[in-house]
C-alpha positions as CSV (number, residue, x, y, z in Angstrom):
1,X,0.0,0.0,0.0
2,X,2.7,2.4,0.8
3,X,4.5,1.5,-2.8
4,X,1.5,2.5,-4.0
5,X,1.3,5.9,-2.3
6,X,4.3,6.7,-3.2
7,X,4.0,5.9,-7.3
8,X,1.0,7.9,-7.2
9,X,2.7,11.0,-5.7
10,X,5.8,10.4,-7.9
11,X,3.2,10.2,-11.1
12,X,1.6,13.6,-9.8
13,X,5.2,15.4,-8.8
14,X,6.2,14.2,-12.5
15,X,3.2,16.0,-14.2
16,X,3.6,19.1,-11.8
17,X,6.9,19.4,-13.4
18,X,5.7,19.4,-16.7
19,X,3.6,21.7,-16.2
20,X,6.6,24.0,-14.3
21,X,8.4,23.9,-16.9
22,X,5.4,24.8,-19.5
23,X,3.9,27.7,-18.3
24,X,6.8,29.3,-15.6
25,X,9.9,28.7,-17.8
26,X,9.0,28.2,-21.7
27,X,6.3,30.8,-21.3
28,X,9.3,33.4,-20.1
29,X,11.2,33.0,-22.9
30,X,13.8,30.3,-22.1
31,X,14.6,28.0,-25.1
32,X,17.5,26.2,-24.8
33,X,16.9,22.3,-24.7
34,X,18.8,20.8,-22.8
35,X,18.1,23.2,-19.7
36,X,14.5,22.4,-20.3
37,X,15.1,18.8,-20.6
38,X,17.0,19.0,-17.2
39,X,14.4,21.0,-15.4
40,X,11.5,18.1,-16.6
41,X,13.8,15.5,-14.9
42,X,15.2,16.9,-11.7
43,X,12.4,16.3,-8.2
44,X,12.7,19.5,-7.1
45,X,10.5,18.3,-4.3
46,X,13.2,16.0,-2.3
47,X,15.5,19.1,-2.4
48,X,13.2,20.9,0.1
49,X,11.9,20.3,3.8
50,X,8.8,18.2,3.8
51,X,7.0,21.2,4.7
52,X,7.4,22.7,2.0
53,X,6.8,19.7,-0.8
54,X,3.7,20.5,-2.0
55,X,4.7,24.3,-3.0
56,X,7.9,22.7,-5.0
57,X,6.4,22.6,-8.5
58,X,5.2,27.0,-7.7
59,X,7.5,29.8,-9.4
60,X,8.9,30.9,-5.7
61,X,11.7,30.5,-3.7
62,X,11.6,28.5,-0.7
63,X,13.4,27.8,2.6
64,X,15.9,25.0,3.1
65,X,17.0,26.2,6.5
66,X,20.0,28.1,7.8
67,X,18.3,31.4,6.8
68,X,19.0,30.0,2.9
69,X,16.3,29.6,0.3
70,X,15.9,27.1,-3.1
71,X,16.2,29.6,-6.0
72,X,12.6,30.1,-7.9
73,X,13.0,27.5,-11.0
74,X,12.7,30.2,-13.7
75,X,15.9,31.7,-12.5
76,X,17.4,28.0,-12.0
77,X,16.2,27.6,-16.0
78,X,17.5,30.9,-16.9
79,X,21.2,30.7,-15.0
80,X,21.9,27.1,-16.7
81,X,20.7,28.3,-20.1
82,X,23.2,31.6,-19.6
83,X,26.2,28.7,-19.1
84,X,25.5,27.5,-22.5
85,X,26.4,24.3,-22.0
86,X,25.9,21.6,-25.0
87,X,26.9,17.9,-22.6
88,X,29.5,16.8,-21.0
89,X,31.4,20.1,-19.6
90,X,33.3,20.8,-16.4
91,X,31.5,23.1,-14.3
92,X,31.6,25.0,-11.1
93,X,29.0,25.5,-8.9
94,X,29.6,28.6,-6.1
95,X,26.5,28.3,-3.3
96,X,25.3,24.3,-3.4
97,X,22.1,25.3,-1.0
98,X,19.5,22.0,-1.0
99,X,21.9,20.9,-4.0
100,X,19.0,20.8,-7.0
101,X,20.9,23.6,-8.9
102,X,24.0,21.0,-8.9
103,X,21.4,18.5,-10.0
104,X,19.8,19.9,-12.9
105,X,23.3,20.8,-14.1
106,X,24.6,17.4,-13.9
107,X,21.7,16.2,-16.1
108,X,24.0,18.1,-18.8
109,X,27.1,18.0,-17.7
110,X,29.9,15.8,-17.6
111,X,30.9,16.9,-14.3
112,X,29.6,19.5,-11.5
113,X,32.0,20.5,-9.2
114,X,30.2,22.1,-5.8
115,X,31.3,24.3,-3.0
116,X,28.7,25.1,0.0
117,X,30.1,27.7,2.8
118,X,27.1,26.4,5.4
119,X,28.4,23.0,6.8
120,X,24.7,21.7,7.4
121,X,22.9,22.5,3.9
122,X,26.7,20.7,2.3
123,X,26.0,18.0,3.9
124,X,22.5,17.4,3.3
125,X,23.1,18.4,0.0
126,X,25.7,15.9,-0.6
127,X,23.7,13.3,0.7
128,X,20.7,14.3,-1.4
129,X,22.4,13.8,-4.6
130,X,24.0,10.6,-3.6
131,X,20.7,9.3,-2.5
132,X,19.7,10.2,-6.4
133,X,22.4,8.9,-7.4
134,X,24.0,11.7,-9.0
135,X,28.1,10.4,-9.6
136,X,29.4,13.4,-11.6
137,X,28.2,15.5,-8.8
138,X,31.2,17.0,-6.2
139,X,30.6,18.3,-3.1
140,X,33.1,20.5,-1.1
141,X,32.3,22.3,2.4
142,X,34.1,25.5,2.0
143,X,34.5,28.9,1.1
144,X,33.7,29.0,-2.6
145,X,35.3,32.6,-3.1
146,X,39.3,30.8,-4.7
147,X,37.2,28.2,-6.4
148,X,38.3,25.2,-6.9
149,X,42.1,25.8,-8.4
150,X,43.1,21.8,-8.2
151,X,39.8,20.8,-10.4
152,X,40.1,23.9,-13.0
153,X,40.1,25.0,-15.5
154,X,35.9,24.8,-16.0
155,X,34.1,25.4,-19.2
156,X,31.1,26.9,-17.3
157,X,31.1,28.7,-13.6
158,X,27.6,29.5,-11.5
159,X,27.4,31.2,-8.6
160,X,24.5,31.2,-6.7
161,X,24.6,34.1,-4.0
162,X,25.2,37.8,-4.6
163,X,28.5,39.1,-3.9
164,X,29.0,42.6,-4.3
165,X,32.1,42.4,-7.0
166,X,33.1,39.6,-9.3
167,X,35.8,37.3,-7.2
168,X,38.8,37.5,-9.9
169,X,39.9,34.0,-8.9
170,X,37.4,32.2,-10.8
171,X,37.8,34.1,-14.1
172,X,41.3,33.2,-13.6
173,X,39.4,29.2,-13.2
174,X,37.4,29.4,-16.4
175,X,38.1,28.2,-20.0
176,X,38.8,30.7,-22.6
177,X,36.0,31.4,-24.0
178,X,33.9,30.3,-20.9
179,X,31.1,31.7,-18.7
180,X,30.6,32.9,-15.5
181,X,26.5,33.4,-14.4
182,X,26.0,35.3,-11.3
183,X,24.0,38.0,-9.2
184,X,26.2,40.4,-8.0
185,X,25.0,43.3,-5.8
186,X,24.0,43.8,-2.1
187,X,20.5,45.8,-1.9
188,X,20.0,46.0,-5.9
189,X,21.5,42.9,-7.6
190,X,21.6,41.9,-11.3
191,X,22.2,38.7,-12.8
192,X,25.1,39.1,-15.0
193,X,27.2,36.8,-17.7
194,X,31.1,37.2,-17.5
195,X,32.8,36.0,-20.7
196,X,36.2,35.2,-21.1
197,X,37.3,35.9,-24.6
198,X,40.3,36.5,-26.3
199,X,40.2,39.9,-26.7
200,X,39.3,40.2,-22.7
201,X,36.3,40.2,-19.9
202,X,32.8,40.5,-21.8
203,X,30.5,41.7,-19.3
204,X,26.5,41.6,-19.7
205,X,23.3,42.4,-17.3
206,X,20.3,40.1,-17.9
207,X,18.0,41.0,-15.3
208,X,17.7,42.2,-12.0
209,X,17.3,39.6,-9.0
210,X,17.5,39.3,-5.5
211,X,20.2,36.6,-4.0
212,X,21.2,36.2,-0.4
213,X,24.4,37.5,-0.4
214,X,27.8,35.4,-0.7
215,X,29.2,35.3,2.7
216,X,32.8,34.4,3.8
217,X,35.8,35.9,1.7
218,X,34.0,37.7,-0.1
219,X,32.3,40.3,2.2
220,X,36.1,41.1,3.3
221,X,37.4,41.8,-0.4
């Protein structure tokens, strides 16, 4: 009977995402495949508290705990579209949280490398993903503000709290020709792409967004 219960919520979980990604992501504009594809797959709902299940598949951030939140899934959509990642790249994840955002990049990349600063969401985290079964995910409890210099360079880098300047140490981490998504801000915050390119830094705003800030290193810098 419990089997049971449990196939039935998975089957209506399943069509909640569909639906997710139908009218709160496609209907906004983001096209890329792949990051749609990923977004269909990844059960947002074991990422959060039990609590808060049944409000996994709305457009809204919720609370993990620790005064952290699970990013709304448009921006999630929108921040692994801006990576532009077409399979099997090397990316860097700055700000694991409940760990979904490593997730739904893993579903495209070869391999997610991911730093959380709060020692409690990094290891729930890193036991949420193994519990899924997610292998090319890796989870460090850190400061993400260096990076990760032993496991660079990365095609793709994500940073998922707002610090208030760009932390040069993982422009130095990425690819030429790589990406770097990430709000950056304190009271007004944008989401902005970093590019590096051989003629230098290409810098672009996308839209503005709200982030809890990146704490550690990069309040002192």
């Amino acid at each position: 009977m419990t089997v049971g219960k449990n196939n039935q919520s998975s089957e209506v979980y399943a069509a909640q995402r569909l639906l997710m990604v139908k009218s709160q992501i496609e209907s906004r504009g983001v096209k890329d495949s792949l990051a749609l594809n990923s977004m269909r797959s990844v059960p947002r709902h074991l990422f959060v508290p039990e609590a808060f299940q049944n409000e996994s598949y709305d457009d809204c951030p919720l609370p993990i705990g620790n005064d952290q939140t699970i990013s709304q899934p448009y921006i999630v959509a929108l921040m692994t579209e801006l990576m532009n990642l077409q399979g099997g790249e090397k990316v860097l994840e700055i700000g694991t949280g409940s760990g979904y955002q490593a997730a739904v990049l893993a579903e495209i990349a070869g391999e997610v490398y991911t730093i959380e600063i709060i020692p409690e969401l990094c290891q729930r985290a890193d036991s949420t993903l193994s519990s899924l079964e997610y292998n090319n995910v890796f989870v460090r409890c850190g400061d993400g503000y260096q990076g990760w210099p032993e496991a660079a360079p990365f095609d793709a880098i994500m940073i998922t709290a707002a610090p208030g300047h760009i932390p040069p140490k993982l422009i130095e981490q990425l690819k030429q020709n790589g990406v770097l998504v990430l709000p950056v801000g304190s009271i007004y915050q944008d989401l902005i792409t970093v590019t590096k390119s051989e003629g230098g830094i290409i810098q672009k705003s996308i839209i503005p967004v709200r982030f809890v800030p990146m704490t550690g290193e990069a309040q002192e810098n």
